[in-house]
C-alpha positions as YAML, in Angstrom:
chain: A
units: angstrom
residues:
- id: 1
  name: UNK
  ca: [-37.07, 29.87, -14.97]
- id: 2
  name: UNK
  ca: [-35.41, 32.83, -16.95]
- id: 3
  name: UNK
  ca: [-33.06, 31.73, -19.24]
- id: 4
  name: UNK
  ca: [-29.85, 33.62, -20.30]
- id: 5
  name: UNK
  ca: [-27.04, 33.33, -22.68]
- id: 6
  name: UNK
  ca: [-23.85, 35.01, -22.50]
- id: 7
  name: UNK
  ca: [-20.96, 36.11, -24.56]
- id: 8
  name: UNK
  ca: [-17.52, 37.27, -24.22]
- id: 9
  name: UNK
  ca: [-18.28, 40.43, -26.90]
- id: 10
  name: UNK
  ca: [-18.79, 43.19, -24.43]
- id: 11
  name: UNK
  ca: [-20.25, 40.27, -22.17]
- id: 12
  name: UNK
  ca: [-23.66, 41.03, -23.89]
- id: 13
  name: UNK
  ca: [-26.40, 39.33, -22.10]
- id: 14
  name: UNK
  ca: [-29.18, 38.22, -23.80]
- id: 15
  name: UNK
  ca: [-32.47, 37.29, -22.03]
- id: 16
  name: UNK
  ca: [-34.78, 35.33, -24.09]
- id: 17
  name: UNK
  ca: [-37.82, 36.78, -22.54]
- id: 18
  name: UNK
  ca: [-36.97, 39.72, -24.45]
- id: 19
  name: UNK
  ca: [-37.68, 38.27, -27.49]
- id: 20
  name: UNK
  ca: [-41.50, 37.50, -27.05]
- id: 21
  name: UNK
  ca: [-43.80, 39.90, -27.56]
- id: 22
  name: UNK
  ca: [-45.30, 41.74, -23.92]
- id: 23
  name: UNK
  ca: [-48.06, 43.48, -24.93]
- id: 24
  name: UNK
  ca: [-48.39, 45.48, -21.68]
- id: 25
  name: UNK
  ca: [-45.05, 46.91, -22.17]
- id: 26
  name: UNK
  ca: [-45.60, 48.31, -25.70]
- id: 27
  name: UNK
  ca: [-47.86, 51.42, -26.32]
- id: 28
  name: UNK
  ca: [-49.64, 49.34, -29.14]
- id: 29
  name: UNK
  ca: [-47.38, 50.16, -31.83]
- id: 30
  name: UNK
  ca: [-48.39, 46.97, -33.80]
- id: 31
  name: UNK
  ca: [-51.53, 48.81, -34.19]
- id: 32
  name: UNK
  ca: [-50.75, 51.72, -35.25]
- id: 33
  name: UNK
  ca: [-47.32, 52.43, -37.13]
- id: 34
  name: UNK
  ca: [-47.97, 49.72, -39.82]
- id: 35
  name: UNK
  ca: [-50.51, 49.68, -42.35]
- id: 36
  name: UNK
  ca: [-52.09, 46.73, -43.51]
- id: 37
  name: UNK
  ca: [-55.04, 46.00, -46.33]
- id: 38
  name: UNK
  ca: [-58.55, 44.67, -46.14]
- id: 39
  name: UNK
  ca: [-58.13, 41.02, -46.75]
- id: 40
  name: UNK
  ca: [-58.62, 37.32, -45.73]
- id: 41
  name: UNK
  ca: [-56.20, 38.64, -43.23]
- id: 42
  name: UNK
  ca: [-57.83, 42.03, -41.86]
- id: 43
  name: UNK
  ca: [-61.46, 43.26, -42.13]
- id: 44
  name: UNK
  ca: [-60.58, 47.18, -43.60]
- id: 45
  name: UNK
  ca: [-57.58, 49.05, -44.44]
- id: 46
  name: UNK
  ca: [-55.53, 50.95, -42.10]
- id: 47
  name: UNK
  ca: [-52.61, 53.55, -43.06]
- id: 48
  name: UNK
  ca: [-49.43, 53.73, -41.79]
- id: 49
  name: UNK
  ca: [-49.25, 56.02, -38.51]
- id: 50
  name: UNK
  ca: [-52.73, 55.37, -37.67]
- id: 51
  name: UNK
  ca: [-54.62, 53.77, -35.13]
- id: 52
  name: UNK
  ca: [-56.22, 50.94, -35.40]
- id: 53
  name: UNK
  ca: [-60.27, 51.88, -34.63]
- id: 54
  name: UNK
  ca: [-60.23, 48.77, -32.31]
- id: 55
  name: UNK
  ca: [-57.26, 50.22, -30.21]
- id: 56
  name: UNK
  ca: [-58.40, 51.70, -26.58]
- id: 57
  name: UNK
  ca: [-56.83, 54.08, -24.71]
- id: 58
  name: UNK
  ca: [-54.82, 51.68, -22.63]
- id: 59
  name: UNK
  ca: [-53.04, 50.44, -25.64]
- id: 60
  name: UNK
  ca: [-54.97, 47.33, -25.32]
- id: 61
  name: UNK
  ca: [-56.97, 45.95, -28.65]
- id: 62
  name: UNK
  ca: [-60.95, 45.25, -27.54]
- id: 63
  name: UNK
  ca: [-61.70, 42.68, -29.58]
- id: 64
  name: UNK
  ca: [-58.28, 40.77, -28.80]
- id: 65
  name: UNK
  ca: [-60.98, 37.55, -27.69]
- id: 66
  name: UNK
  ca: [-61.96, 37.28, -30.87]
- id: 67
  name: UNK
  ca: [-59.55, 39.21, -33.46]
- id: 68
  name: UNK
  ca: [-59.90, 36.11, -35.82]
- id: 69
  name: UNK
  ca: [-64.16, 36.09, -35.48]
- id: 70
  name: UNK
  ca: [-63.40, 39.95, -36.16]
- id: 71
  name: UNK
  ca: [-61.90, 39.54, -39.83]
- id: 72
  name: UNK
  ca: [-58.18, 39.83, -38.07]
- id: 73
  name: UNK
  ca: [-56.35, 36.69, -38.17]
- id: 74
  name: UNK
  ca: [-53.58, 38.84, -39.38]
- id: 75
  name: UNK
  ca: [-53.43, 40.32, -36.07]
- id: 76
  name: UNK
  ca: [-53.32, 36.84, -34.60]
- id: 77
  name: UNK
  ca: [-50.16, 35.42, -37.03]
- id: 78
  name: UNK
  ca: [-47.89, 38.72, -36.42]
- id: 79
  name: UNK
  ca: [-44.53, 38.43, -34.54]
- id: 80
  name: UNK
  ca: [-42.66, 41.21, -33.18]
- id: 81
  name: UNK
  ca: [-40.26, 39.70, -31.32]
- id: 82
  name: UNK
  ca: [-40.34, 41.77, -28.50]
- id: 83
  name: UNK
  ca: [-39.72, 45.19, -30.67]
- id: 84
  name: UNK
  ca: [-42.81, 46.79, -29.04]
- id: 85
  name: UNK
  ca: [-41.60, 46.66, -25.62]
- id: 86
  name: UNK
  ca: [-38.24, 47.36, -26.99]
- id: 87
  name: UNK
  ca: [-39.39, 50.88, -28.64]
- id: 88
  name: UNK
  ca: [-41.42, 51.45, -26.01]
- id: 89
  name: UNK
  ca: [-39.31, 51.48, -23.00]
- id: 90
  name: UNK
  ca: [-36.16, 51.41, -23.93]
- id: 91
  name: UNK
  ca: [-36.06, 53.65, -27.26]
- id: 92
  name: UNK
  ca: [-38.61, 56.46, -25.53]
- id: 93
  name: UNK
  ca: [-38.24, 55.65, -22.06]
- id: 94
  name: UNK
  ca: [-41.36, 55.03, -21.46]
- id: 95
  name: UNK
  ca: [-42.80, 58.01, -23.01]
- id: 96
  name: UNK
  ca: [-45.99, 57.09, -25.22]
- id: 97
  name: UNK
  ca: [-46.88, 58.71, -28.25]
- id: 98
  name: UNK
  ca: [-50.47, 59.89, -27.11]
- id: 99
  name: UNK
  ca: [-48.74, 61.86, -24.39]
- id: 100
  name: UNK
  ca: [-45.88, 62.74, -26.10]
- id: 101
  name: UNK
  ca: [-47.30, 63.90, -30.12]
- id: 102
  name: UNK
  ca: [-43.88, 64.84, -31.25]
- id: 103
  name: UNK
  ca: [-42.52, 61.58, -30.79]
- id: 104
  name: UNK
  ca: [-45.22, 59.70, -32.90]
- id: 105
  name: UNK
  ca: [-43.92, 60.27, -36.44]
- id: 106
  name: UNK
  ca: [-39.79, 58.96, -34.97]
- id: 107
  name: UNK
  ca: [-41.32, 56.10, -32.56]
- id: 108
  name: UNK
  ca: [-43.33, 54.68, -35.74]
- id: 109
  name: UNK
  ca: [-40.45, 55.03, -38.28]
- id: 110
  name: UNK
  ca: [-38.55, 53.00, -35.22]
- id: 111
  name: UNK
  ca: [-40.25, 50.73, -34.87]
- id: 112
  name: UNK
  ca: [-40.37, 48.55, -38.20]
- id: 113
  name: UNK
  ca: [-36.87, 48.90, -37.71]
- id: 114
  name: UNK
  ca: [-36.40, 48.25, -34.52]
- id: 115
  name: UNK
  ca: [-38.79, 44.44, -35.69]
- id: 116
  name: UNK
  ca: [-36.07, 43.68, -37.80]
- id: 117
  name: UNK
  ca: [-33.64, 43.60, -35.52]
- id: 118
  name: UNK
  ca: [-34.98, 41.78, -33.21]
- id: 119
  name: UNK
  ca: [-36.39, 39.29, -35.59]
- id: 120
  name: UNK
  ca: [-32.42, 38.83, -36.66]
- id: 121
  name: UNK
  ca: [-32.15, 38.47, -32.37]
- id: 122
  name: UNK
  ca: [-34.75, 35.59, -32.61]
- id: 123
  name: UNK
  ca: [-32.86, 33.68, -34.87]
- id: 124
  name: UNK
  ca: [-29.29, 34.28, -33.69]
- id: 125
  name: UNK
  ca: [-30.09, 33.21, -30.62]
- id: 126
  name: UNK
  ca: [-31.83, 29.94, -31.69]
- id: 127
  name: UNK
  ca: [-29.10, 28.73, -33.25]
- id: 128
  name: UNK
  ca: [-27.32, 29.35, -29.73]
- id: 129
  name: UNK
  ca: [-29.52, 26.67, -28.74]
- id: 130
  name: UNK
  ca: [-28.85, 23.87, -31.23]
- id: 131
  name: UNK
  ca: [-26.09, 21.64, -30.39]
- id: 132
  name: UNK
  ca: [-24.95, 20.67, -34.07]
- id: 133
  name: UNK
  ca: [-24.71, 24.47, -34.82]
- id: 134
  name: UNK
  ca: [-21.48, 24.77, -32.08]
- id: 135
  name: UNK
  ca: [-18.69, 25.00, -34.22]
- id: 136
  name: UNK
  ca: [-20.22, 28.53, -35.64]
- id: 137
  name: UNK
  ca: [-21.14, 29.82, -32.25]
- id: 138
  name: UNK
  ca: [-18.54, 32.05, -31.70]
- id: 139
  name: UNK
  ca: [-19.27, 33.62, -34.88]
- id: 140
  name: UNK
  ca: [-23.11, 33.98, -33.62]
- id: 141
  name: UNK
  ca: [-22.50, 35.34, -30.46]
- id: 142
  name: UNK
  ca: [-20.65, 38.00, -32.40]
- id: 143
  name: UNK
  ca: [-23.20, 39.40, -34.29]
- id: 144
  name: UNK
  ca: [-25.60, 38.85, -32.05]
- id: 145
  name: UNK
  ca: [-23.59, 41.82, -29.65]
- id: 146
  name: UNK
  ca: [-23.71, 43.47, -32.21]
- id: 147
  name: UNK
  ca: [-27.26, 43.21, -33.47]
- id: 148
  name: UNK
  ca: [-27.97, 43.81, -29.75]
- id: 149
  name: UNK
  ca: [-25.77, 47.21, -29.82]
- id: 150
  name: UNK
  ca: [-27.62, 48.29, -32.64]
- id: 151
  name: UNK
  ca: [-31.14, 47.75, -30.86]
- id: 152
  name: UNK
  ca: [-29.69, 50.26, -28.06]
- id: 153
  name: UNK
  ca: [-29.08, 53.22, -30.29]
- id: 154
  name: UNK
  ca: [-30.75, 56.20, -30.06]
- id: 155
  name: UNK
  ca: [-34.10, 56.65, -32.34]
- id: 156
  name: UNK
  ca: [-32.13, 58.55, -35.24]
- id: 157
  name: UNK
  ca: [-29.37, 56.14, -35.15]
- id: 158
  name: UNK
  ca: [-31.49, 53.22, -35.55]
- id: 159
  name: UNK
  ca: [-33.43, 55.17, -38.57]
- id: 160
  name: UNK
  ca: [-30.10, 55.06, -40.20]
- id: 161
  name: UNK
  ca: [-28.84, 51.81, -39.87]
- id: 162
  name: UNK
  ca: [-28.42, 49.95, -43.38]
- id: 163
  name: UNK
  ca: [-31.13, 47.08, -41.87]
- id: 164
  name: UNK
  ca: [-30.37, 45.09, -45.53]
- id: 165
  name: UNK
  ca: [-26.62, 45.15, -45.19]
- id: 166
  name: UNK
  ca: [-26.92, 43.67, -41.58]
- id: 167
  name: UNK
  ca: [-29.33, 41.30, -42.52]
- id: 168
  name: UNK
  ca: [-27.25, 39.83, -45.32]
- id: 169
  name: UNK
  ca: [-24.71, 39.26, -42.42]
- id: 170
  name: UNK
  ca: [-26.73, 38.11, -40.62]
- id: 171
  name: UNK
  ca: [-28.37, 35.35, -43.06]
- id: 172
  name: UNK
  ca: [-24.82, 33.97, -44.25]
- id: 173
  name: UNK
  ca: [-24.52, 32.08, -40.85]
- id: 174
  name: UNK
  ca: [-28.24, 31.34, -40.34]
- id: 175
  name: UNK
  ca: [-27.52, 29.64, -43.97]
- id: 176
  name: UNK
  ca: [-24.33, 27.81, -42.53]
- id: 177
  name: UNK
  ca: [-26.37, 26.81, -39.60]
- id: 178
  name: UNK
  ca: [-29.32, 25.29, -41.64]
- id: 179
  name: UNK
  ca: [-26.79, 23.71, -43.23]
- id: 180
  name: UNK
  ca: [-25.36, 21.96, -40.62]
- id: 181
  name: UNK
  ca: [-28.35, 20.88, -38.37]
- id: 182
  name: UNK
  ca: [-30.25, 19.10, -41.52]
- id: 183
  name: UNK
  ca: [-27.15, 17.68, -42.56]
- id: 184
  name: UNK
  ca: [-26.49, 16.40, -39.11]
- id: 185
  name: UNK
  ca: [-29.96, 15.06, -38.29]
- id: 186
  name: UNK
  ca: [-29.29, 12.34, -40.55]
- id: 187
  name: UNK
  ca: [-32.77, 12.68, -42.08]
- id: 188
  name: UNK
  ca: [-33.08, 13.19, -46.38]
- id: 189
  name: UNK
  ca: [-36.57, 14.11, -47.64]
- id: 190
  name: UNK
  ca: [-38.25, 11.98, -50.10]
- id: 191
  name: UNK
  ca: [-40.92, 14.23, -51.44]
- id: 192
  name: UNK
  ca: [-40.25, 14.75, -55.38]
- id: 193
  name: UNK
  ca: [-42.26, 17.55, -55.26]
- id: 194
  name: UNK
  ca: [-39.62, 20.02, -53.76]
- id: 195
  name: UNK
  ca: [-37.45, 19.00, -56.59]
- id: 196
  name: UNK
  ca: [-35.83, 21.65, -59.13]
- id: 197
  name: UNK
  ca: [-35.78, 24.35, -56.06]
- id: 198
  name: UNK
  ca: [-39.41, 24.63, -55.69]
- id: 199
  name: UNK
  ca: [-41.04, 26.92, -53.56]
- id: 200
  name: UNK
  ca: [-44.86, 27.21, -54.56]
- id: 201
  name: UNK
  ca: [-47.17, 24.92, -53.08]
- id: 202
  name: UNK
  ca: [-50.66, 26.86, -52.58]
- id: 203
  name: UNK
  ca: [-53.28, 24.81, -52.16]
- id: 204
  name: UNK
  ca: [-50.76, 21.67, -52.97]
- id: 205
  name: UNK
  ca: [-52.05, 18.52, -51.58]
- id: 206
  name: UNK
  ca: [-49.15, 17.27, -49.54]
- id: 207
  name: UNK
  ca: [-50.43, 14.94, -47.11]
- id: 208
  name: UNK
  ca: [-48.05, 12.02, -45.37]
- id: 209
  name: UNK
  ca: [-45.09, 13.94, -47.82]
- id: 210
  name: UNK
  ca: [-41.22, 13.68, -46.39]
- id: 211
  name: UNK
  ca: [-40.11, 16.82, -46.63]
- id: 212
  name: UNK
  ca: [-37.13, 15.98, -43.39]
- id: 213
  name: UNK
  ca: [-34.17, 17.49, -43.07]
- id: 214
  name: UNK
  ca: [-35.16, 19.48, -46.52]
- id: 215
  name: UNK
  ca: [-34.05, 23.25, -47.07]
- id: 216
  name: UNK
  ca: [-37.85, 25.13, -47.10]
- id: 217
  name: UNK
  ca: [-36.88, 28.45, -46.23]
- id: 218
  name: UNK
  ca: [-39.58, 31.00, -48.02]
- id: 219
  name: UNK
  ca: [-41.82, 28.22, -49.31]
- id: 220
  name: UNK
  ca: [-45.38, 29.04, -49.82]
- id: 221
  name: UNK
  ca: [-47.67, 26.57, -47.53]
- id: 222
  name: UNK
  ca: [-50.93, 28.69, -47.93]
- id: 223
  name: UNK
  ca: [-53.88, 26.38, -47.92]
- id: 224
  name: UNK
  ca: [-51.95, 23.13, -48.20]
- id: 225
  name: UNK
  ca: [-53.04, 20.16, -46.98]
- id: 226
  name: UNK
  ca: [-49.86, 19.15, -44.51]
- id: 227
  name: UNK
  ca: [-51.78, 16.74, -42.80]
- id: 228
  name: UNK
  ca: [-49.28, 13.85, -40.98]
- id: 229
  name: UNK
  ca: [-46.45, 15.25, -43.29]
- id: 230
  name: UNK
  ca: [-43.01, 14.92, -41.70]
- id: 231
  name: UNK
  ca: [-41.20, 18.16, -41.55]
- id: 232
  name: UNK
  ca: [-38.50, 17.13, -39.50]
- id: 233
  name: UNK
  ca: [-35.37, 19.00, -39.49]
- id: 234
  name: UNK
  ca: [-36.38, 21.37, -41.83]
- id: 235
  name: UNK
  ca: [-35.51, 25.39, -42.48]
- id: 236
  name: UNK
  ca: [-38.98, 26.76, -42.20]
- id: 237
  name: UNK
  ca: [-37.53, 30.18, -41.99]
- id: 238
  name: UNK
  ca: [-40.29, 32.57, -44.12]
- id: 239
  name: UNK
  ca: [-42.17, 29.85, -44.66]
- id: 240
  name: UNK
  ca: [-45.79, 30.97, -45.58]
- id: 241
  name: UNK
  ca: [-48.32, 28.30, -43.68]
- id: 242
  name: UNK
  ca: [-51.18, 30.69, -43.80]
- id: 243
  name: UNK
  ca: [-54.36, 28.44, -43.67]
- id: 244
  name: UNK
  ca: [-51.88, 25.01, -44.39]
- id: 245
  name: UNK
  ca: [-53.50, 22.33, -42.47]
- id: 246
  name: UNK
  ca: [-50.57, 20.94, -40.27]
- id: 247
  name: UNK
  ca: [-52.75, 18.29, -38.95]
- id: 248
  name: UNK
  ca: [-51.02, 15.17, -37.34]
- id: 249
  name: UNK
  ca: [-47.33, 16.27, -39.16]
- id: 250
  name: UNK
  ca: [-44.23, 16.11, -37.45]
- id: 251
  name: UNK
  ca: [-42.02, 19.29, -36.97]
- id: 252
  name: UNK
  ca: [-39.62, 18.12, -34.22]
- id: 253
  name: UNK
  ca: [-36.38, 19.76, -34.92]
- id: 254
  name: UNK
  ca: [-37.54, 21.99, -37.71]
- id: 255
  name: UNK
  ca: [-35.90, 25.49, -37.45]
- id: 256
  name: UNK
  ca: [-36.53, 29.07, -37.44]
- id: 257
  name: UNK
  ca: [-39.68, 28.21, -37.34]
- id: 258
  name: UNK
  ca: [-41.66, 30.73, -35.24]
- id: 259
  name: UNK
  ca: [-45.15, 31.07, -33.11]
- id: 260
  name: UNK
  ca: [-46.45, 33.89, -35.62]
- id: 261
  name: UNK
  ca: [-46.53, 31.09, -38.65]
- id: 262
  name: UNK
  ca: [-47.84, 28.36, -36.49]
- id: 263
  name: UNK
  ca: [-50.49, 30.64, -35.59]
- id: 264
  name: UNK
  ca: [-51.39, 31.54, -38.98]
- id: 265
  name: UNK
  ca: [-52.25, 27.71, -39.48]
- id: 266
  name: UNK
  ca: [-54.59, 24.81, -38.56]
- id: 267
  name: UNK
  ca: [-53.56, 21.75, -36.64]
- id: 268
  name: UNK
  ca: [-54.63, 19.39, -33.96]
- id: 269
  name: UNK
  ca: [-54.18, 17.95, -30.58]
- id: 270
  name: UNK
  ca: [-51.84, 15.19, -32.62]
- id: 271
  name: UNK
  ca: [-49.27, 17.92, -34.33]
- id: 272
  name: UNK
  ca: [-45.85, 17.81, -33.37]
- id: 273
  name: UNK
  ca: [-44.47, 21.23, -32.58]
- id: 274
  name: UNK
  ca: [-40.59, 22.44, -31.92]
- id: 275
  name: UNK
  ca: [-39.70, 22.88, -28.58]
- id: 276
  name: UNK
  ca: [-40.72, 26.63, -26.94]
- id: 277
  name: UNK
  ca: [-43.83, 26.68, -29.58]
- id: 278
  name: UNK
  ca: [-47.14, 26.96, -28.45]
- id: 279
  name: UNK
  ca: [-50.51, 24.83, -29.67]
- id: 280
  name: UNK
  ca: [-52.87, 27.52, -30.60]
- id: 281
  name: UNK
  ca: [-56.18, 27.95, -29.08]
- id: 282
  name: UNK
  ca: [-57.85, 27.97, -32.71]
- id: 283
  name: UNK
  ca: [-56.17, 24.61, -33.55]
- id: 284
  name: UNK
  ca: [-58.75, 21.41, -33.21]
- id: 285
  name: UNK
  ca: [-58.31, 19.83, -29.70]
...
C-alpha cells in the first residue's frame, strides 16, 4: 500500500515512495555526475561528469549482478533518496542528457544538490513516523514543505540554494528529535567505550557492547566487530558501518539509520533491523 503524509503548509503531500531510489526513472546520474576514487570501494577512478565505462545505453549499469564481485561495493552502499528520478523527470522533464548535450553540465551540477535535499526529505519525514517525536511535528512538517518547495525549483534555482544554511535548519530538529526518542525509550547504554564523546572505533572490537539509546551520530564503525551488540534506540545518522560486522546485534528503534549503511555492512539471518530496512543479499543467511 502507498503511504502518504500530509500537512497543512500548502497541504504538501509527501509520498514516501519518492524517497527510494527507482533506477528506471533516473537517466543514471549516480553514474555519471559524481566522481569517485579507486578504492576498497570502487575498482578505478572516475571524474566528475563522466560516465561510468560500465553504464549502457539504457542507463542501466551491466554488471549491477555483481557490482561488489566487480571492485564496486561503493556502488552497492550509495543512497540517493530518490534524487535521480527527481532530476530526471521532474527537474528536465524527462529529457536525458545523451539526447539533450546542453543539459549535461546543469543536470549534473543538479543533481548533488538535488541528493541533499532529498536526503534532508528522508529524515524529516522519519521523524513523522516516530510517535515520541509528536510534540515537534508541526515544526517538521514545516520544513519539510519547504524542503519539498525547494526540490521543485527550476535547475538554476536549485544551483543557488545555500544547501548548508538549510541543512543547519534542518539538523536543529533532527537533534531535538534524537533527543527525545532515546530519552523516551527508556534505554541508557553501558558501553564505556563511547565515553568522553568518542567517535572512532575502526577496527574496535565491540562485540555484545550496549550502546542503547546512545547518541552515535557520525561514528566510525568501519571494520568493527558489532557482533550481538545492542544498538537500540540509537542516532545512527552518518554513521560509517563500512565492513562492521553487525552480526546477531539488535537495532530495533535505532534512527536515521538508512539502507545505503546497512548495505555497506555484514550481518546475518539473526540481525535485527529497523522497520522499512531491508536484509541484504550479501549478508550470511
Amino acid at each position: 500500500m502507498t503511504s502518504f503524509l500530509f500537512f497543512e503548509r500548502k497541504e504538501v503531500r509527501v509520498q514516501m515512495s519518492n524517497l527510494i531510489p527507482d533506477c528506471e526513472n533516473c537517466f543514471g546520474l549516480c553514474c555519471v555526475a559524481l566522481p569517485y576514487a579507486k578504492s576498497a570501494d570502487f575498482a578505478f577512478d572516475k571524474e566528475a561528469g563522466k560516465p561510468c565505462p560500465n553504464l549502457k545505453a539504457d542507463y542501466r549499469c551491466q554488471i549491477h549482478a555483481d557490482l561488489r564481485g566487480k571492485g564496486f561495493r561503493g556502488c552497492t552502499s550509495f543512497e540517493c533518496f530518490g534524487a535521480g528520478q527527481q532530476v530526471s523527470q521532474n527537474t528536465f522533464k524527462n529529457r536525458d542528457w545523451r539526447s539533450h548535450p546542453e543539459l549535461q553540465k546543469e543536470m549534473f551540477d543538479v543533481f548533488p544538490v538535488m541528493h541533499q535535499l532529498h536526503e534532508m526529505l528522508f529524515y524529516l519525514t522519519e521523524i513523522l513516523h516516530l510517535e515520541a517525536a509528536r510534540p515537534i511535528h508541526g515544526e517538521v512538517s514545516g520544513i519539510l514543505g519547504k524542503t519539498e518547495e525547494l526540490t521543485n525549483m527550476e535547475p538554476d534555482l536549485i544551483m543557488a540554494i545555500d544547501v548548508q544554511a538549510h541543512r543547519e535548519e534542518v539538523n536543529k530538529l533532527l537533534l531535538i528529535a534524537s533527543e527525545i526518542v532515546r530519552r523516551n525509550s527508556g534505554l541508557n547504554h553501558k558501553s564505556s567505550k563511547i565515553n568522553n564523546g568518542r567517535r572512532d572505533f575502526i577496527g574496535a572490537k565491540l562485540s555484545g557492547e550496549v550502546f542503547c539509546g546512545a547518541n552515535l551520530r557520525g561514528s566510525l564503525f568501519i571494520a568493527a566487530d558489532l557482533r550481538k551488540a545492542d544498538l537500540r534506540y540509537t542516532d545512527l545518522i552518518g554513521a560509517d558501518f563500512r565492513d562492521a560486522d553487525l552480526s546477531g546485534a539488535n537495532l530495533m528503534g535505532s534512527i536515521f539509520l538508512t539502507q545505503a549503511q546497512v548495505n555497506s555492512a555484514k550481518g546475518d539471518m539473526h540481525t535485527k533491523l529497523p522497520k522499512g530496512l531491508q536484509r541484504p543479499e550479501h549478508w550470511v543467511n
